[in-house]
DSSP file (Angstrom, degrees, kcal/mol; ACC not computed):
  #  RESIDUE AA STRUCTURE BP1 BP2  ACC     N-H-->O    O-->H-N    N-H-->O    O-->H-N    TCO  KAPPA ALPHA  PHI   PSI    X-CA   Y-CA   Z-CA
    1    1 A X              0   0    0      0, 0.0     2,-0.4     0, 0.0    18,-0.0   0.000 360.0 360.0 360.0 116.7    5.4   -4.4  -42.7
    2    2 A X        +     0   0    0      2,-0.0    16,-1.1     0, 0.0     2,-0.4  -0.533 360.0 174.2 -57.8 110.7    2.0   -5.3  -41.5
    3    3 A X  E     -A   17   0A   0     -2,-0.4     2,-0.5    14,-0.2    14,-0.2  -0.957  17.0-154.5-149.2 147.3    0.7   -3.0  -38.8
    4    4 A X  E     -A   16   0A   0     12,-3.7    12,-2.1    -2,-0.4     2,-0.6  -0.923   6.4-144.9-131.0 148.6   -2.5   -2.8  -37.3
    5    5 A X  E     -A   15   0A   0     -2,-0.5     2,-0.8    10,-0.2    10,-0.2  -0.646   9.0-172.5 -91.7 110.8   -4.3    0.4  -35.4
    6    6 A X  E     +A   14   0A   0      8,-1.7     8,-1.1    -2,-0.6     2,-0.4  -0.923  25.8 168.5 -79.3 131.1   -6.5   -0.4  -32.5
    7    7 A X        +     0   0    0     -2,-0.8     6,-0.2     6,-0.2     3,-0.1  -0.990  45.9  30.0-137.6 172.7   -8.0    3.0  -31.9
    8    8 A X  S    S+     0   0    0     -2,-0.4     2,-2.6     1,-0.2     5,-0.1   0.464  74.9 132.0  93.5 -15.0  -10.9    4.1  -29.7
    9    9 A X  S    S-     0   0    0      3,-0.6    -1,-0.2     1,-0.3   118,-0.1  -0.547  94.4 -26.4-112.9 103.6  -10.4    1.5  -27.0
   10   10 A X  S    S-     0   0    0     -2,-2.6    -1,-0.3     1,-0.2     3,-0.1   0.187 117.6 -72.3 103.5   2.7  -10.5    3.3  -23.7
   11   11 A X  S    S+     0   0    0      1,-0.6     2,-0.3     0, 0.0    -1,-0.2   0.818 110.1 101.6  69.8  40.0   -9.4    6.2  -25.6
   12   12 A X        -     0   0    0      2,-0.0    -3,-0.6    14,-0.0    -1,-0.6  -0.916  62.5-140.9-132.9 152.4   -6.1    5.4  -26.3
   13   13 A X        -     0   0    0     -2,-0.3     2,-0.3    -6,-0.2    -6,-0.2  -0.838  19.1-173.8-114.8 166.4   -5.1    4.1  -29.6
   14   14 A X  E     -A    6   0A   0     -8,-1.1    -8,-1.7    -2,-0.4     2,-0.5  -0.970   9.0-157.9-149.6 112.8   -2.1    1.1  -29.5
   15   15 A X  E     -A    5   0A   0     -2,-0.3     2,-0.3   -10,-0.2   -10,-0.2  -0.936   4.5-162.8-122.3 153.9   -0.6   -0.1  -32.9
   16   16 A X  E     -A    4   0A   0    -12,-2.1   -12,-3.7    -2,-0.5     2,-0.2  -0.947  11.9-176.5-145.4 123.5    0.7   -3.2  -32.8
   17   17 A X  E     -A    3   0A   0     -2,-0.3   -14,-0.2   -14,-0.2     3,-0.1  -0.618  34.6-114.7-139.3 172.1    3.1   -4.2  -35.6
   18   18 A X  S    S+     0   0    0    -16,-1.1     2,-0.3    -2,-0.2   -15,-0.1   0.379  97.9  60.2-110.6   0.8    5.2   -7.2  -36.9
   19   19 A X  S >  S-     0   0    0    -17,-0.2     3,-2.4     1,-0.1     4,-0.3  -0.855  86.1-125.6-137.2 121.4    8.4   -5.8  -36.4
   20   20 A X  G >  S+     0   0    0     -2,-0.3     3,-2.0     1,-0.2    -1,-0.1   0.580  89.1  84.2 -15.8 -33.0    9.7   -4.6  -33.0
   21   21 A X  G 3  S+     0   0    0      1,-0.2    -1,-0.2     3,-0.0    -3,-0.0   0.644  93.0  47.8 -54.0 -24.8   10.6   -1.1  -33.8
   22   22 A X  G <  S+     0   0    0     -3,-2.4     2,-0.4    19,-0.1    -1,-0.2   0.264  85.1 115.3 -89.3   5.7    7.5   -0.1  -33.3
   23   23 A X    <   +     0   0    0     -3,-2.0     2,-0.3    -4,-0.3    -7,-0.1  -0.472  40.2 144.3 -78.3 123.6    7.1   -2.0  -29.8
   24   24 A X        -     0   0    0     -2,-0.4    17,-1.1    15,-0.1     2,-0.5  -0.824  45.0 -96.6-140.6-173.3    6.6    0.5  -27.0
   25   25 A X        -     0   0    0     -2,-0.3     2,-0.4    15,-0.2    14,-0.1  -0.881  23.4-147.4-104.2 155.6    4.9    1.0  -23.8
   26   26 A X        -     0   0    0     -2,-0.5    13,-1.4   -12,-0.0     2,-0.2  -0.972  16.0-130.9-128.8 105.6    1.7    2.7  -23.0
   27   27 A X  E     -B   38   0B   0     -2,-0.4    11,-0.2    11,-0.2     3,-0.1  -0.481  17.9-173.7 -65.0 119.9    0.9    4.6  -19.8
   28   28 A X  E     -     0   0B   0      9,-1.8     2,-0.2     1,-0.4    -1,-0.2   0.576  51.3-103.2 -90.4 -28.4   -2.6    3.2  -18.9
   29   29 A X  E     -B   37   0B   0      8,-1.0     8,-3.9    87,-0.1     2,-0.4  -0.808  51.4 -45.5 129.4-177.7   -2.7    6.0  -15.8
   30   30 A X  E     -B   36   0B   0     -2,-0.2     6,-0.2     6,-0.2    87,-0.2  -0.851  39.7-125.5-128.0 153.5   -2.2    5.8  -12.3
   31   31 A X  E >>  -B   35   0B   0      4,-2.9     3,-3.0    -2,-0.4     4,-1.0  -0.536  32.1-110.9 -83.8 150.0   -3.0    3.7   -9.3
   32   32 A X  T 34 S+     0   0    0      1,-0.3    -1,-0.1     2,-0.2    -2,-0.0   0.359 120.8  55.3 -70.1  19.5   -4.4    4.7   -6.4
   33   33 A X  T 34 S-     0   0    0      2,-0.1    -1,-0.3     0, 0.0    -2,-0.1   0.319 122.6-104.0-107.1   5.9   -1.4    4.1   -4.7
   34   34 A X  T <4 S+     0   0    0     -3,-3.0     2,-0.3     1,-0.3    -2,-0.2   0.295  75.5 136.3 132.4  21.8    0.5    6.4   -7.1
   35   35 A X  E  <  -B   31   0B   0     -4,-1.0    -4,-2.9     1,-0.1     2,-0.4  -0.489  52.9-131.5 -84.4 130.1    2.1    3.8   -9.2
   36   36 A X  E     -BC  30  63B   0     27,-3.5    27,-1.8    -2,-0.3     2,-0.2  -0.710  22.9-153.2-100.3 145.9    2.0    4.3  -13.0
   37   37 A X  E     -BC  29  62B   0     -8,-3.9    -9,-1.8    -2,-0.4    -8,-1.0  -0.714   9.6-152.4-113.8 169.2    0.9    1.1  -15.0
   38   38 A X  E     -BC  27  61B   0     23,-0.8    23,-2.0   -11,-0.2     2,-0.6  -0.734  18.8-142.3-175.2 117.2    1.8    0.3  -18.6
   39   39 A X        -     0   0    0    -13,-1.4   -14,-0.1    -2,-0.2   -15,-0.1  -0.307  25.1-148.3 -27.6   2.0    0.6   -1.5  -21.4
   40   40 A X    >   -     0   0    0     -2,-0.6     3,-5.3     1,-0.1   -15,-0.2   0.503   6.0-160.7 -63.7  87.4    3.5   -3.1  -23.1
   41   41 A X  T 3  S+     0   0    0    -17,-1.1   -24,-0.2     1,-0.3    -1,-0.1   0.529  85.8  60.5 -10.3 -32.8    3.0   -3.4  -27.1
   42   42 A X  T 3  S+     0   0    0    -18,-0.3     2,-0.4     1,-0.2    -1,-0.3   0.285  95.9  55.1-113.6   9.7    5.7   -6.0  -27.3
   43   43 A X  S <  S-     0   0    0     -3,-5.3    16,-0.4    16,-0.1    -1,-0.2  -0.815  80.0-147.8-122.5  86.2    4.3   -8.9  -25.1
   44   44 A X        -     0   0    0     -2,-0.4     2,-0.2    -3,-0.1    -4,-0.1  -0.298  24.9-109.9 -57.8 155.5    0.6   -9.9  -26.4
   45   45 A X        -     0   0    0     80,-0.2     2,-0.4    13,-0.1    13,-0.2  -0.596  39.0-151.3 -85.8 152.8   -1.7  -11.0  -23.8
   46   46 A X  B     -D   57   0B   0     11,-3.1    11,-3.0    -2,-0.2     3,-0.2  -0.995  19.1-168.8-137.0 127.5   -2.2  -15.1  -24.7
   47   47 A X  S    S+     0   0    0     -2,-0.4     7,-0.2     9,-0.3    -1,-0.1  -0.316  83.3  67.4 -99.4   9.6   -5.5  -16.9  -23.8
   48   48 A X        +     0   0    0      9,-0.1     2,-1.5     5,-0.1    -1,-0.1  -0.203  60.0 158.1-143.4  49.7   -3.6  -20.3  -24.6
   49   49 A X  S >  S-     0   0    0      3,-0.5     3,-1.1     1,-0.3    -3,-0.0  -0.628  77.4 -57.2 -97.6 103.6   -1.2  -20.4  -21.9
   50   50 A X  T 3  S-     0   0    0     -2,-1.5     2,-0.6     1,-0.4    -1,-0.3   0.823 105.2 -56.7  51.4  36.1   -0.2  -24.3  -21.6
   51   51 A X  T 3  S+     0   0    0      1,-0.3    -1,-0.4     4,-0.0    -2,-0.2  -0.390  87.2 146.2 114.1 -45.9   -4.0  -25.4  -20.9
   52   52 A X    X   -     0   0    0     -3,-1.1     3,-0.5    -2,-0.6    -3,-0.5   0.241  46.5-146.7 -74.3  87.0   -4.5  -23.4  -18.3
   53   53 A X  T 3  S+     0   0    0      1,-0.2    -1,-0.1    -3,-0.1    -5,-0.1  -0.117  78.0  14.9 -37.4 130.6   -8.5  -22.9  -19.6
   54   54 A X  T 3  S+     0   0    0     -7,-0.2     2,-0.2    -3,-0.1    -1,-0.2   0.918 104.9 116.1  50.7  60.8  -10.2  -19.2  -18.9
   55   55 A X    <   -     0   0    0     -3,-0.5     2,-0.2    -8,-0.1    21,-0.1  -0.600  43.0-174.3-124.8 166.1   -6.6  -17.7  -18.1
   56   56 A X        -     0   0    0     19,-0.5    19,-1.2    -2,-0.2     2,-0.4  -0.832  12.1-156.9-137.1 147.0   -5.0  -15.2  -19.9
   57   57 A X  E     +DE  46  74B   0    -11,-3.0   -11,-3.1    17,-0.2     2,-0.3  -0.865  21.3 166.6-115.1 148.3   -1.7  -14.6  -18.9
   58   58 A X  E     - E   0  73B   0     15,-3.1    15,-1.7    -2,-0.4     2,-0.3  -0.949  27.1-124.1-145.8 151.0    0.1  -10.9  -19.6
   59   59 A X  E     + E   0  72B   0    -16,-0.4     2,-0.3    -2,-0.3    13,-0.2  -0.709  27.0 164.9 -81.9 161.5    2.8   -8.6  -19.0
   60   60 A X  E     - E   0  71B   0     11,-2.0    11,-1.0    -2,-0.3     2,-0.3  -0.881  29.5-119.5-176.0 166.3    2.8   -5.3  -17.9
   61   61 A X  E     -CE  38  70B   0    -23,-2.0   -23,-0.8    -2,-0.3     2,-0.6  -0.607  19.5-165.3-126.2 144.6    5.2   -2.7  -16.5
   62   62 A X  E     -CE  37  69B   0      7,-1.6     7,-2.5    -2,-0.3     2,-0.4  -0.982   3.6-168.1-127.4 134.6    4.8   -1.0  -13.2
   63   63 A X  E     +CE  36  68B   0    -27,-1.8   -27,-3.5    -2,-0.6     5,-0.2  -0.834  29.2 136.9-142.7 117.2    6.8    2.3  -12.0
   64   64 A X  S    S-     0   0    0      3,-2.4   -28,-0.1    -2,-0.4   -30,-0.1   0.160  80.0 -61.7-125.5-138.6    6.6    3.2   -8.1
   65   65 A X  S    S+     0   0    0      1,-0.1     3,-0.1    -2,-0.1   -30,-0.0  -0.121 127.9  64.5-114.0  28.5    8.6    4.3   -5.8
   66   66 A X  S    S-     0   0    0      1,-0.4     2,-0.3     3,-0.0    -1,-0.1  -0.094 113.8-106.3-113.7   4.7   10.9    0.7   -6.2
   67   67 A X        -     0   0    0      2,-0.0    -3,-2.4     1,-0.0    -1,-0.4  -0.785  55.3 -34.6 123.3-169.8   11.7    1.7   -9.6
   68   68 A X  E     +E   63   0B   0     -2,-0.3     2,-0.3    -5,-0.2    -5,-0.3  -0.961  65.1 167.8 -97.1 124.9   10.4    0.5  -13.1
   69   69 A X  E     -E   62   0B   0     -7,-2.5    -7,-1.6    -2,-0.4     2,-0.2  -0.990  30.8-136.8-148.4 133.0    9.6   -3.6  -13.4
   70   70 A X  E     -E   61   0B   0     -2,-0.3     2,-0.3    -9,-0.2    -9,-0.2  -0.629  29.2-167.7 -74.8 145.0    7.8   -6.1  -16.0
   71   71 A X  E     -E   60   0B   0    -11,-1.0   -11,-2.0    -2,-0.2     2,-0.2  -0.857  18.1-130.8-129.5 150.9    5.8   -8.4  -14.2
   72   72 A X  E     +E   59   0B   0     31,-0.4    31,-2.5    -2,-0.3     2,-0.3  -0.441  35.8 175.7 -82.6 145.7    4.5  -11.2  -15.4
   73   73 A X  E     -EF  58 102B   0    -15,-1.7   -15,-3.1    -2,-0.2     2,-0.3  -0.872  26.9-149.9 171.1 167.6    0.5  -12.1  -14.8
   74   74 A X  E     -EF  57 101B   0     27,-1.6    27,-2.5    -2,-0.3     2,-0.3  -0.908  14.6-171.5-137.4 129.0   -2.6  -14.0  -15.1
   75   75 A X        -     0   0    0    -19,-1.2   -19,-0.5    -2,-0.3    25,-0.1  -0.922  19.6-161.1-112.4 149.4   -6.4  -13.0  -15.1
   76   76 A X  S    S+     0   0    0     -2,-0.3     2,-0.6    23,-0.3    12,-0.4   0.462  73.9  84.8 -98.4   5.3   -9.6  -14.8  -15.0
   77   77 A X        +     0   0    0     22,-0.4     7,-1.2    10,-0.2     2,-0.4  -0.138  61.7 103.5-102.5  36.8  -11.9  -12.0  -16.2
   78   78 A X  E     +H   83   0C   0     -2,-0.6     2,-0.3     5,-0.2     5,-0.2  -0.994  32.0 162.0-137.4 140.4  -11.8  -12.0  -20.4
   79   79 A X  E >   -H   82   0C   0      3,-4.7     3,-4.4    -2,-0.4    51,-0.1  -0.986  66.4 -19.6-142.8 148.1  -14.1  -13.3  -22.2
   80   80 A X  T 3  S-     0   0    0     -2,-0.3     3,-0.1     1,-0.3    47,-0.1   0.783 126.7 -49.6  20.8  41.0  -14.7  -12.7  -25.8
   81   81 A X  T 3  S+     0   0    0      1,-0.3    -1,-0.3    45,-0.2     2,-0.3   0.351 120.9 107.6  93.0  -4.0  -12.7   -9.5  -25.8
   82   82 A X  E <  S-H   79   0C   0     -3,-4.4    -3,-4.7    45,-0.1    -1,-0.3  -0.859  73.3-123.2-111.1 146.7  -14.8   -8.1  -22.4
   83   83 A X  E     -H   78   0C   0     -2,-0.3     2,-0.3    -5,-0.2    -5,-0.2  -0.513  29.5-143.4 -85.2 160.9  -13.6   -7.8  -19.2
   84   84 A X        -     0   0    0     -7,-1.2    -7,-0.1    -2,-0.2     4,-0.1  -0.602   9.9-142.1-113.0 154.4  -16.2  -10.1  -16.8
   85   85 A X  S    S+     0   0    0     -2,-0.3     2,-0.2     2,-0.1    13,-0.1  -0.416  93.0  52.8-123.3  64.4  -16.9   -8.6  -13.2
   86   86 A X  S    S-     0   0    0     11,-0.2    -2,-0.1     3,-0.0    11,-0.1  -0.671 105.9 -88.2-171.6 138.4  -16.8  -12.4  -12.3
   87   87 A X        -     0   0    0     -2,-0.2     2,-0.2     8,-0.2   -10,-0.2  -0.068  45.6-106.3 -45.1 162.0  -14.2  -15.1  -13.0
   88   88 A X    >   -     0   0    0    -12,-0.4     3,-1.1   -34,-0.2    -1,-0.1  -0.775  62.4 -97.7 -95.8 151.5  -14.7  -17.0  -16.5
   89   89 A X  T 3  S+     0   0    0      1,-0.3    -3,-0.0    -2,-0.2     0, 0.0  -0.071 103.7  34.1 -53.7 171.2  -16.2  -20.6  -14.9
   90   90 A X  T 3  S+     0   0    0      1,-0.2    -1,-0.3    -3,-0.1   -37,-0.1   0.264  87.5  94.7 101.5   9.1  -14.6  -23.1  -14.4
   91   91 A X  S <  S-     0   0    0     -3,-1.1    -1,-0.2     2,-0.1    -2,-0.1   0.881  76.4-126.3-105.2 -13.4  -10.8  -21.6  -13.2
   92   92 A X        +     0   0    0      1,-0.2     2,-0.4     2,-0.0     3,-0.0   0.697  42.1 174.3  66.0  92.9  -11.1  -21.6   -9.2
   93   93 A X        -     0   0    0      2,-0.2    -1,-0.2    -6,-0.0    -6,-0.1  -0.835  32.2-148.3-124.8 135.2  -10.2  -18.4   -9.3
   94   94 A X        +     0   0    0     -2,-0.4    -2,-0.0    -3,-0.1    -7,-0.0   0.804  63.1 115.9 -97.5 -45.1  -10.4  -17.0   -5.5
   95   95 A X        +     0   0    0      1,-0.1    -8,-0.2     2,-0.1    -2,-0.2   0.137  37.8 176.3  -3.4 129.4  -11.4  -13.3   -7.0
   96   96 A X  S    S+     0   0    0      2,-0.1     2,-0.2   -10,-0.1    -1,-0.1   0.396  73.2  40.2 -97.0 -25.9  -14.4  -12.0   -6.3
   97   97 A X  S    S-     0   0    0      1,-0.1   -11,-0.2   -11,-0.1     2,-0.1  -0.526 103.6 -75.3-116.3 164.1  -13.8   -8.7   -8.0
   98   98 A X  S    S+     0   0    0     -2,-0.2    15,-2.5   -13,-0.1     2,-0.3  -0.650  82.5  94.7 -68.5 149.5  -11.7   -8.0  -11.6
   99   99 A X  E     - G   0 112B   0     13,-0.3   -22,-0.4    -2,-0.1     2,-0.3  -0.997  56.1-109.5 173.7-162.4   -8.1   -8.3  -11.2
  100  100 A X  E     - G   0 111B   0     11,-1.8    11,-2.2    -2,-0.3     2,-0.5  -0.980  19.7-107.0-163.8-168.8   -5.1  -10.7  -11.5
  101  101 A X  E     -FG  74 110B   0    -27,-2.5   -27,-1.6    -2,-0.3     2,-0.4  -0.965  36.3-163.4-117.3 103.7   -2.5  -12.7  -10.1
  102  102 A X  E     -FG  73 109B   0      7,-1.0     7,-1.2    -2,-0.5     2,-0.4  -0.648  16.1-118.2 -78.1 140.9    0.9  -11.1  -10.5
  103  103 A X  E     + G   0 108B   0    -31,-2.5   -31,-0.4    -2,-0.4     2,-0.3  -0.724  36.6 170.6 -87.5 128.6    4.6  -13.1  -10.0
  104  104 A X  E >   - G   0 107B   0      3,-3.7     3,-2.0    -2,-0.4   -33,-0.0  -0.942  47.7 -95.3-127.4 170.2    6.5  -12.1   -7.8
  105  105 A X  T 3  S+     0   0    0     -2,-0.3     3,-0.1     1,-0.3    -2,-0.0   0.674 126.6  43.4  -1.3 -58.1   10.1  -13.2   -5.9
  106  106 A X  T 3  S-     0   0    0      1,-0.0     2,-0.3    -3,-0.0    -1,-0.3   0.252 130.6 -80.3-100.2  -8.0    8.0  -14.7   -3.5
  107  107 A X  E <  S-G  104   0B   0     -3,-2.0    -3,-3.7    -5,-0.1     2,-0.4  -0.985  82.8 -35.1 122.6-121.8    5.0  -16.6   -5.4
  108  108 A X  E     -G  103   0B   0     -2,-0.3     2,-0.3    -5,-0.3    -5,-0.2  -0.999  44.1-138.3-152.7 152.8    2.1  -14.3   -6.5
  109  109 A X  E     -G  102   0B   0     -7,-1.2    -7,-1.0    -2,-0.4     2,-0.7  -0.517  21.7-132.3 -96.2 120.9    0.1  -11.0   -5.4
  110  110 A X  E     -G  101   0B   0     -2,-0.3     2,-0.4    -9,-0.2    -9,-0.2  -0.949  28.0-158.9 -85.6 130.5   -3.5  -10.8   -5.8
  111  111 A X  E     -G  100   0B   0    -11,-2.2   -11,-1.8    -2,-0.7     2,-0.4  -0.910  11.1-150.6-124.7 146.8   -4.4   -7.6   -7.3
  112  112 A X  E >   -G   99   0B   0     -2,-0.4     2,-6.3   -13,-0.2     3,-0.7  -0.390  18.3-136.3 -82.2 116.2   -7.5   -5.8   -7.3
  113  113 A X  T 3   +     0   0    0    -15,-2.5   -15,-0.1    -2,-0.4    -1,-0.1  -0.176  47.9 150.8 -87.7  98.4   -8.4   -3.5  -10.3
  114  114 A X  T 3   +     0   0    0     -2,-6.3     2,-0.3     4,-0.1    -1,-0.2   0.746  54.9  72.3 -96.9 -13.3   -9.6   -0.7   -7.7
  115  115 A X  S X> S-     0   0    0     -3,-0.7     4,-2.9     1,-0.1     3,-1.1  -0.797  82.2-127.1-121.6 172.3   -8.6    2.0  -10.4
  116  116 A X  T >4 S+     0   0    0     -2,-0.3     3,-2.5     1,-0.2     2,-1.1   0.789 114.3  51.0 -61.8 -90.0   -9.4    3.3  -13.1
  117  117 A X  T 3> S+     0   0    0      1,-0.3     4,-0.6     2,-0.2    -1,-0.2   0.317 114.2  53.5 -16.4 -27.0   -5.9    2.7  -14.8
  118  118 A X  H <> S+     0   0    0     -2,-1.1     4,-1.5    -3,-1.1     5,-0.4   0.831 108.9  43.3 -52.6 -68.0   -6.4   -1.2  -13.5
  119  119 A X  H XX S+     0   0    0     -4,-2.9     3,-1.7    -3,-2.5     4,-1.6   0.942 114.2  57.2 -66.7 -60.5   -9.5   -1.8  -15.0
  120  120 A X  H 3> S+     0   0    0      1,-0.2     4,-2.9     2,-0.2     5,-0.4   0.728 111.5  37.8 -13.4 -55.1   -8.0    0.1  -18.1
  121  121 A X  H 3< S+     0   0    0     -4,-0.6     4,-0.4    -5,-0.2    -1,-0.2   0.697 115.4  56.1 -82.7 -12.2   -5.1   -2.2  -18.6
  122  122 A X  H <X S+     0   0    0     -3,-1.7     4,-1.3    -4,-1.5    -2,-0.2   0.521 115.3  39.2 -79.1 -42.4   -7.5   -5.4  -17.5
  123  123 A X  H  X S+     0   0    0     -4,-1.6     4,-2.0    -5,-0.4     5,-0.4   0.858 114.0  57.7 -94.8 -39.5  -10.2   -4.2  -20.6
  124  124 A X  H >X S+     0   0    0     -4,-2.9     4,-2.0    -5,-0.2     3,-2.0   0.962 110.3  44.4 -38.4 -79.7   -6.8   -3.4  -22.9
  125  125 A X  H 3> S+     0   0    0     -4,-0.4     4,-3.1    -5,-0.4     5,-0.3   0.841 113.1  51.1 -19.2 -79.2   -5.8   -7.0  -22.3
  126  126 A X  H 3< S+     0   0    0     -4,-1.3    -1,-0.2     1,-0.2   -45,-0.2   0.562 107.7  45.3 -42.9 -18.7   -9.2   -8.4  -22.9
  127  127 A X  H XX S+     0   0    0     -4,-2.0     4,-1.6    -3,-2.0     3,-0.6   0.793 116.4  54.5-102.3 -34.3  -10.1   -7.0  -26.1
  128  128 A X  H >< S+     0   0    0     -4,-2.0     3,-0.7    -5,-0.4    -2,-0.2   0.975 102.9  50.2 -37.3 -68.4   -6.1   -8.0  -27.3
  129  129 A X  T 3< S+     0   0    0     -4,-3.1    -1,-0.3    -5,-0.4   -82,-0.2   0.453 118.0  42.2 -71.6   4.5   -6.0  -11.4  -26.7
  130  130 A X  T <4 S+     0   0    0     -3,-0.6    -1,-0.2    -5,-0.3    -2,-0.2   0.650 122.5  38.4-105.7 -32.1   -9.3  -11.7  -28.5
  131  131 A X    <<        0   0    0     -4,-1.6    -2,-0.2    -3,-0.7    -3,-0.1  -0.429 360.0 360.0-127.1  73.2   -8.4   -9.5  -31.2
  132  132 A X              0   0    0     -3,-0.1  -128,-0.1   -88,-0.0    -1,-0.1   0.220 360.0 360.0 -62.4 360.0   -5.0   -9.5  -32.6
């Protein structure tokens, strides 16, 4: 089994392995709306999603007062393993601020990374999909 140790980044360590047993979630902290966000081990963030240039598209877990839920979702703010406080050129991204586009029922959510535990899971992302 092949496994590799992130540690040090954000001050959490995340090992990331080649077989699922070790696939877990990671509490990134909470938002300021009281929602706890979370890293999830077993979906890598991918920077090659069907062309889509300057995306990276991710999962990540939410638990709030509707429960626990994966959502699917898409940022424009990684670049070479850093999160950007601009969109990466060229994506028409509407964003002024770091965040991402989450899917939901209905279409998709802008969300704003207004906490720490946002911007956490936002530089976690960025430094993944750059170094796997």
């Amino acid at each position: 089994m092949i496994t590799k140790i992130i540690s040090g980044l954000l001050g959490v360590s995340i090992v990331l392995s080649s077989s699922s047993v070790l696939a877990r979630n990671i509490l990134m902290g909470i938002t300021k709306d009281g929602a706890k966000l979370y890293a999830l081990t077993n979906y890598p963030p991918n920077a090659e999603d069907d062309g889509m240039g300057g995306w990276t598209s991710f999962i990540y877990a939410i638990e709030d007062t509707k429960g626990y839920r994966k959502v699917e979702a898409y940022t424009s703010f990684c670049y070479d393993g850093k999160l950007l406080s601009q969109p990466v050129k060229g994506t028409k991204d509407n964003m002024k601020v770091p965040g991402w586009h989450s899917k939901t029922a209905s279409g998709f959510a802008s969300v704003i990374a207004d906490s720490k535990a946002s911007q956490d899971l936002l530089k976690a992302v960025c430094y993944l999909v750059y170094n796997p």
